[in-house]
N, C-alpha and C positions, 0 to 999 in steps of 0.2 A: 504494500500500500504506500504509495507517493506523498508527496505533500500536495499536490496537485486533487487528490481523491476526494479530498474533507471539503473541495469548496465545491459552494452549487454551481449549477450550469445554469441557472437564471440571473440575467444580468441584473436587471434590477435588487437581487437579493444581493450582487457581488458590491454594485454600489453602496447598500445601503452600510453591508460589512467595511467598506473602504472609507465611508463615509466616519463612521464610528471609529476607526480606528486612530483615523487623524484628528477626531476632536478629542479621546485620548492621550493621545501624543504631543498636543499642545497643550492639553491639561497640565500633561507630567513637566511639561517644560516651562511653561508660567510658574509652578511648582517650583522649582528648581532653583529657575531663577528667582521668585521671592524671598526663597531660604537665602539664597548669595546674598542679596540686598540685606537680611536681615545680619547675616555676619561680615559683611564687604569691611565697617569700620577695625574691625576687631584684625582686619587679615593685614589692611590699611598700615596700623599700628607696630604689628609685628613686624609687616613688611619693612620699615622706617628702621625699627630698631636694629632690623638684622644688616642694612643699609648706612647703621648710624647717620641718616639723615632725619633732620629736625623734625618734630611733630607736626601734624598738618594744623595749617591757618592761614589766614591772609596772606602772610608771606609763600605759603606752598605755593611755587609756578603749577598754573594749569594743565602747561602741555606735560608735567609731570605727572601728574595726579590722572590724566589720559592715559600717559604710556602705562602706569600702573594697572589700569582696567582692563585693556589690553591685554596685559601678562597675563593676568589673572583668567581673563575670560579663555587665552588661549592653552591654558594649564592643562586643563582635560586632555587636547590634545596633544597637546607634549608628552604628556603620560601615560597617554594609551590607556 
């Protein structure tokens, strides 16, 4: 038995299944990313400390405080 077996052969059934999966999928991914947000400062801080660069405030350059979202965001993939 295939992977191909367990899906129907009505189209409309297959959308509805395709349908569902990606409002799923973006469930788990708003998910996700709201957890980030809710520890982003906390990573922010370590991040700095382990940089021994100064704590963020006014004075943090922006385009800094970018590249740092950036790193972070592209972590996952770095790490497989």
């Amino acid at each position: 038995m295939g992977a191909d077996d367990s899906l129907p052969d009505d189209v409309t059934t297959l959308k509805a299944m395709l349908r569902a999966e990606r409002a799923a999928r973006l469930a788990a991914e708003a998910d996700a990313q709201a957890q980030i947000l809710l520890i982003w400062p906390q990573l922010v801080q370590i991040s700095c400390a382990a940089l021994n660069w100064p704590p963020l405030g006014p004075e943090f350059p922006k385009n800094t405080q970018e590249r740092l979202q950036k790193r972070w965001a592209l972590r996952p993939l770095l790490l497989g």
